[in-house]
ZAMARGU-4260 file (C-alpha; in steps of 0.2 Angstrom, whole numbers, plus 5000, padded with zeros to 4 digits):
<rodrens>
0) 5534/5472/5516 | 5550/5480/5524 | 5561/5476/5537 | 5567/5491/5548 | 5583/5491/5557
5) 5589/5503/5570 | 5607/5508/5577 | 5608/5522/5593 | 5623/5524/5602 | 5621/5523/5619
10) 5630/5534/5630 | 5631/5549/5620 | 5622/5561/5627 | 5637/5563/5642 | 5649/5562/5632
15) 5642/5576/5624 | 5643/5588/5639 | 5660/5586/5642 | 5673/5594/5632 | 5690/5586/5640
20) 5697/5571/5630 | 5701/5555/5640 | 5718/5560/5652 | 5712/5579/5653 | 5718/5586/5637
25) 5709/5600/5630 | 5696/5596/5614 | 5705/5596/5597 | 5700/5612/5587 | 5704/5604/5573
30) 5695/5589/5573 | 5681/5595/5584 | 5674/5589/5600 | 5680/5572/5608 | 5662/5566/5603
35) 5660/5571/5588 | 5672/5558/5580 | 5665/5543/5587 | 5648/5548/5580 | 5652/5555/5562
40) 5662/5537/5561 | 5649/5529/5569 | 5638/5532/5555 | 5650/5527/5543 | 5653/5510/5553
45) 5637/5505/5556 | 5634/5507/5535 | 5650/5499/5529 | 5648/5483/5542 | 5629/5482/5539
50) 5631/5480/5521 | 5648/5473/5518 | 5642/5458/5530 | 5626/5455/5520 | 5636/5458/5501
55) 5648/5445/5506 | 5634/5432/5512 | 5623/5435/5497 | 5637/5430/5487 | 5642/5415/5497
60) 5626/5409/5496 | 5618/5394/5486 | 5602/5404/5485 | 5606/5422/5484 | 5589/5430/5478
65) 5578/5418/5488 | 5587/5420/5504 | 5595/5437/5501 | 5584/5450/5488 | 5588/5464/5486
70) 5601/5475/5495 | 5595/5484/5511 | 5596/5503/5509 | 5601/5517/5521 | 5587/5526/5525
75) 5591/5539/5536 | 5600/5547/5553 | 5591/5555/5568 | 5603/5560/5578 | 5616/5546/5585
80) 5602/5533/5578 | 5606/5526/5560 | 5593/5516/5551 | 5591/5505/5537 | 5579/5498/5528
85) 5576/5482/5517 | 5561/5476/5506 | 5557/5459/5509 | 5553/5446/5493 | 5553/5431/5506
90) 5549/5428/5525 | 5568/5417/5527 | 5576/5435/5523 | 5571/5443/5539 | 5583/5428/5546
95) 5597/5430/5537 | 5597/5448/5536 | 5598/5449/5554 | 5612/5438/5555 | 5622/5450/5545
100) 5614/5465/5557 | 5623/5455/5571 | 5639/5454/5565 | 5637/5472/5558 | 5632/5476/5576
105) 5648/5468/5584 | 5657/5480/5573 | 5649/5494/5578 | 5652/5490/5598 | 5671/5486/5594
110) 5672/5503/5586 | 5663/5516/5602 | 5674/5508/5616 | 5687/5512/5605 | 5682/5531/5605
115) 5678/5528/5622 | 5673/5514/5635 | 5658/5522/5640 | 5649/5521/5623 | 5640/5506/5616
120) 5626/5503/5603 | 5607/5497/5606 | 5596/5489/5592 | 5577/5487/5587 | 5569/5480/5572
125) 5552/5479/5565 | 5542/5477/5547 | 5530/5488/5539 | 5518/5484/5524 | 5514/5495/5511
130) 5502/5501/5504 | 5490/5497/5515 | 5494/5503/5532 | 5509/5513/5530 | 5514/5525/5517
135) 5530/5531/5506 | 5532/5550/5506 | 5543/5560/5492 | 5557/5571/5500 | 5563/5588/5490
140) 5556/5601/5476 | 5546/5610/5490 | 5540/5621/5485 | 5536/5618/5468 | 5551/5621/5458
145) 5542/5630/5442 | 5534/5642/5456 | 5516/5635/5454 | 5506/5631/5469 | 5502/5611/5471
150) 5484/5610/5476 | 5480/5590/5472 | 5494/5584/5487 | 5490/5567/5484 | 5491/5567/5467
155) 5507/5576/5467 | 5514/5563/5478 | 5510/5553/5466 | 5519/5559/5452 | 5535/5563/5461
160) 5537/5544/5470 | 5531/5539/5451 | 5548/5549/5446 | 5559/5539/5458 | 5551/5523/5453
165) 5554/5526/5435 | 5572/5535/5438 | 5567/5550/5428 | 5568/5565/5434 | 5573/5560/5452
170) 5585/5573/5457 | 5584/5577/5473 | 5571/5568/5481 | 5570/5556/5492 | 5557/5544/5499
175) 5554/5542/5520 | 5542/5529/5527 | 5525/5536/5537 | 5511/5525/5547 | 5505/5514/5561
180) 5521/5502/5560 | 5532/5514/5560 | 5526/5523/5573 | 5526/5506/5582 | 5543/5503/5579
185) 5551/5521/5585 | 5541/5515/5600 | 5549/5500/5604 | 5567/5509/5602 | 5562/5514/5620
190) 5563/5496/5625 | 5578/5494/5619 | 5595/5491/5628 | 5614/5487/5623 | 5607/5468/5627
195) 5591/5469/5620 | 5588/5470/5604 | 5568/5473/5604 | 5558/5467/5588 | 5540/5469/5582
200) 5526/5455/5586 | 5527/5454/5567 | 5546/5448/5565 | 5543/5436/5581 | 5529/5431/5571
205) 5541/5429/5555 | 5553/5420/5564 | 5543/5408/5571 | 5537/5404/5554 | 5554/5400/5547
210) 5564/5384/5545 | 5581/5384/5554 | 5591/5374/5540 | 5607/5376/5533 | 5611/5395/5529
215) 5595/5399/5540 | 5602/5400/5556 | 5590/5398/5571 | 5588/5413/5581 | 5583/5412/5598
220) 5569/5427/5606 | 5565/5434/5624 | 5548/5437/5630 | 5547/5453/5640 | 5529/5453/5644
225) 5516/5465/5636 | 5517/5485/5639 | 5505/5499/5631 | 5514/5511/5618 | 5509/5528/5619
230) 5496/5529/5605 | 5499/5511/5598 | 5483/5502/5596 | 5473/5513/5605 | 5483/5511/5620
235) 5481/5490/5622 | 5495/5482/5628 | 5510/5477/5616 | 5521/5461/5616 | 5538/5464/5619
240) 5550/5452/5610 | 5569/5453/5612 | 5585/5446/5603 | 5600/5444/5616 | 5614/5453/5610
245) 5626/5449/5622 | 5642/5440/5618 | 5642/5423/5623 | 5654/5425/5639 | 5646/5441/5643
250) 5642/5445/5662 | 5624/5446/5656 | 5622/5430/5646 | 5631/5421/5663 | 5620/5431/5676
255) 5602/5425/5662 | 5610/5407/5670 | 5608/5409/5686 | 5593/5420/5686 | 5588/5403/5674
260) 5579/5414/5660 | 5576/5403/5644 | 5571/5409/5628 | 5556/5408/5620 | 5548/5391/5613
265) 5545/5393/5594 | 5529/5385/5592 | 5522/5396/5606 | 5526/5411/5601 | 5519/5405/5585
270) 5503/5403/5594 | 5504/5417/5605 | 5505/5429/5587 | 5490/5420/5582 | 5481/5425/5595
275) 5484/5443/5596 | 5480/5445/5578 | 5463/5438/5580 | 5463/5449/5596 | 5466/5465/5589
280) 5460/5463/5571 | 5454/5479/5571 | 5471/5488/5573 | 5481/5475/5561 | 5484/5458/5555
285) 5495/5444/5549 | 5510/5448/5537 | 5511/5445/5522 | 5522/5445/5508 | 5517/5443/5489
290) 5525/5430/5480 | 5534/5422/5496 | 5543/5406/5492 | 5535/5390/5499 | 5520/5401/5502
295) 5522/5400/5520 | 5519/5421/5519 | 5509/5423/5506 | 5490/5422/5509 | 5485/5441/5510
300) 5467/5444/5519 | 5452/5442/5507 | 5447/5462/5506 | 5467/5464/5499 | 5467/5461/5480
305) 5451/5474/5479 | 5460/5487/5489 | 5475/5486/5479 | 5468/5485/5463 | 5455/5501/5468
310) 5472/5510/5473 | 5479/5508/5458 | 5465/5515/5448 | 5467/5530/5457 | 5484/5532/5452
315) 5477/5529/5434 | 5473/5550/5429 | 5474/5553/5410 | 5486/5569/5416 | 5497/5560/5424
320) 5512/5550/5420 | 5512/5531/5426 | 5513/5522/5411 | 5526/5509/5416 | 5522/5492/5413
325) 5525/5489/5429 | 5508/5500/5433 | 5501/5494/5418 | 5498/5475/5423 | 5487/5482/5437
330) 5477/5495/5427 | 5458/5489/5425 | 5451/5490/5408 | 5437/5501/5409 | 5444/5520/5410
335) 5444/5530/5425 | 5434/5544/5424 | 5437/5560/5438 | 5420/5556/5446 | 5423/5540/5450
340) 5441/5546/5456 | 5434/5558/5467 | 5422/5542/5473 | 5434/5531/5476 | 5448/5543/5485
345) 5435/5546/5498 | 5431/5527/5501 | 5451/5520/5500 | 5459/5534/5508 | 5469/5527/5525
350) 5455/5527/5538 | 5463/5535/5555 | 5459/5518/5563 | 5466/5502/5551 | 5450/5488/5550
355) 5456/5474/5544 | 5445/5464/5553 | 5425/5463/5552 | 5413/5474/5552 | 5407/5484/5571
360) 5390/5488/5563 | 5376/5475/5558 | 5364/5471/5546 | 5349/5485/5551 | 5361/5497/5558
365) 5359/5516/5554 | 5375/5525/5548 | 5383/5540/5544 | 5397/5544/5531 | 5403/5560/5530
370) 5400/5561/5508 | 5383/5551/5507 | 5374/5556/5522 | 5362/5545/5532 | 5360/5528/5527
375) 5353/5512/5534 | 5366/5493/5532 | 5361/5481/5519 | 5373/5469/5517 | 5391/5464/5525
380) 5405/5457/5517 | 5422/5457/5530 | 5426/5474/5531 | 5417/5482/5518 | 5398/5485/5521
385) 5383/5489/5509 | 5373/5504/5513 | 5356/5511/5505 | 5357/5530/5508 | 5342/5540/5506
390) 5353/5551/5493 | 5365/5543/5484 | 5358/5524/5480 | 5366/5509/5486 | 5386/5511/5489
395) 5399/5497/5495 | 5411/5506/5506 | 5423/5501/5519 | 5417/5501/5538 | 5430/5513/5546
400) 5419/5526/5535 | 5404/5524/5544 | 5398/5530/5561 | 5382/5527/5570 | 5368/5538/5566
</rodrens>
């Protein structure tokens, strides 16, 4: 699990198509545009605050690792929007690690109306799990640097996020983030405002989940409603939940009193999450993250442990190069020959459409799968169904394979 954070400056764009500094003097040719300051630091900012906040509180803290981890990371820059990213060992750390995005955040906002009073900084947050529904992808040596021509893409992918994993041979490349969630969360951006900080109906569902005590300071959410998101869960409508990021003595936070707009009750956005999980268990499902203290995150669907262990076996080729211990403790015992590779590609590969939930197809039913041809439903366990196919035997494959015949 990862938490996603996102800076955008806000007001760029006209400052952009102006050349005349503040007072009518002409740009500086030596520095470059008026703009161009305030966004070149910008960047910088938003990385020193961001992580000289959460250093400092790491190390104030009575429990660094539980409620801390490890240090977030900057992934990358599109244009005035800096993000960061963060791998999560424990569902607290989604709390505290937005409490050093908010100071960071206040330090980013002091810094634009410096360069100019027009300028000010909106937010969004979300998480992503891997490796089911969302992927890493390797950066760099494309193409191949030895001038042969990479065929097996997956495979080669593989290999090269094996190399950063391991730290050898990792010159030069680096990993970006793909899938449903993130898409989801680039979505939301558009919600987004210098006083709303929108965040995933996974992090509401986090948050609800966590204890306000001691170094876990309670953080209060907005409900905006649901909206649809252009190509987000096939167009259902999608919660909007917001942090205020006003100052307290704002105009906003005082105009919220009179217009008497509360915040959200815990427990029922606890609920509420519930709910839409159950809803839409086809498109997604609850979080969850291995190992979480307390086990309040922990429990992972039924279908997961088999998935993971099935994609680790196809990592597992005799010509490639993951022998860490740390892909070891997950390799079955019985060797992996390549037609059973071949096999299982085909039924773990990420189906267009996420089913984490049960099966659309009944015992009875005749189905299609695009490998084994026709078949008829035999059995169903959750997601995965058993099919007797008039050319291939009995197979256990998961239902987002199938089609009616």
């Amino acid at each position: 699990m990862r938490l996603f954070l996102s800076a955008d400056i806000v007001g760029s764009t006209s400052l952009k198509q102006t050349r005349a500094r503040p007072g009518g003097a002409a740009e500086d040719w030596k520095t470059g545009p008026v703009w161009f300051s305030a966004i070149q630091g910008f960047y910088f900012e938003a990385a020193q605050a961001f992580l000289q906040e959460w250093i400092k509180r790491k190390k104030d803290s009575d429990q660094p690792q539980e409620l801390y981890g490890d240090e977030p990371t900057f992934w990358k820059s599109i244009g005035d929007e800096v993000l960061f990213v963060k791998v999560l060992s424990d569902h607290r750390q989604v709390a505290t690690t937005l409490r050093c995005w908010f100071r960071a955040v206040e330090r980013m906002r002091s810094f634009l109306k410096n360069e100019n009073a027009s300028l000010d900084v909106k937010c969004t947050a979300w998480v992503a799990g891997f490796p089911y529904r969302n992927r890493e992808v390797v950066i760099g040596r494309y193409p191949s640097e030895d001038g042969r021509r990479v065929e097996n893409y997956y495979q080669e992918s593989g290999n090269l996020l094996n190399s950063i994993y391991t730290k050898k041979n990792s010159s030069g490349l680096s990993v970006d983030y793909i899938g449903p969630s993130i898409d989801t969360g680039f979505r939301l951006t558009g919600f987004s405002s210098s006083k709303k900080m929108v965040i995933s109906v996974d992090i509401a569902y986090l948050i609800s989940m966590t204890s306000f005590d001691g170094e876990v300071e309670r953080i209060d959410l907005n409900y905006e409603g649901s909206h649809p998101l252009k190509g987000v869960m096939g167009g259902a409508s999608y919660p909007v939940f917001w942090i205020n990021m006003s100052g307290s003595h704002s105009l906003a936070v005082k105009e919220d009193r009179l217009r008497a707009q509360t915040t959200s009750n815990r427990e029922d956005v606890k609920e509420y999450c519930d709910v839409f999980y159950q809803e839409y268990s086809s498109f997604t499902f609850r979080p969850f993250i291995r190992g979480d203290v307390g086990q309040t995150m922990a429990k992972m669907p039924a279908w997961y442990n088999e998935y993971h262990s099935l994609l680790v076996k196809n990592f597992n080729l005799p010509d490639n190069e993951y022998t860490s211990e740390e892909i070891d403790q997950y390799t079955a015992e019985e060797p992996v020959d390549q037609g059973e590779f071949e096999e299982w590609l085909e039924d773990i590969a990420p189906p267009d459409k996420p089913d984490g939930g049960p099966s659309p197809f009944i015992v009875g039913d005749n189905v299609y799968h695009q490998k084994f041809g026709t078949g008829e439903v035999t059995a169903i366990d959750g997601h995965k169904v058993e099919v007797l196919f008039a050319s291939a035997g009995n197979k256990r494959v998961m239902s987002s394979f199938l089609k009616a015949a």
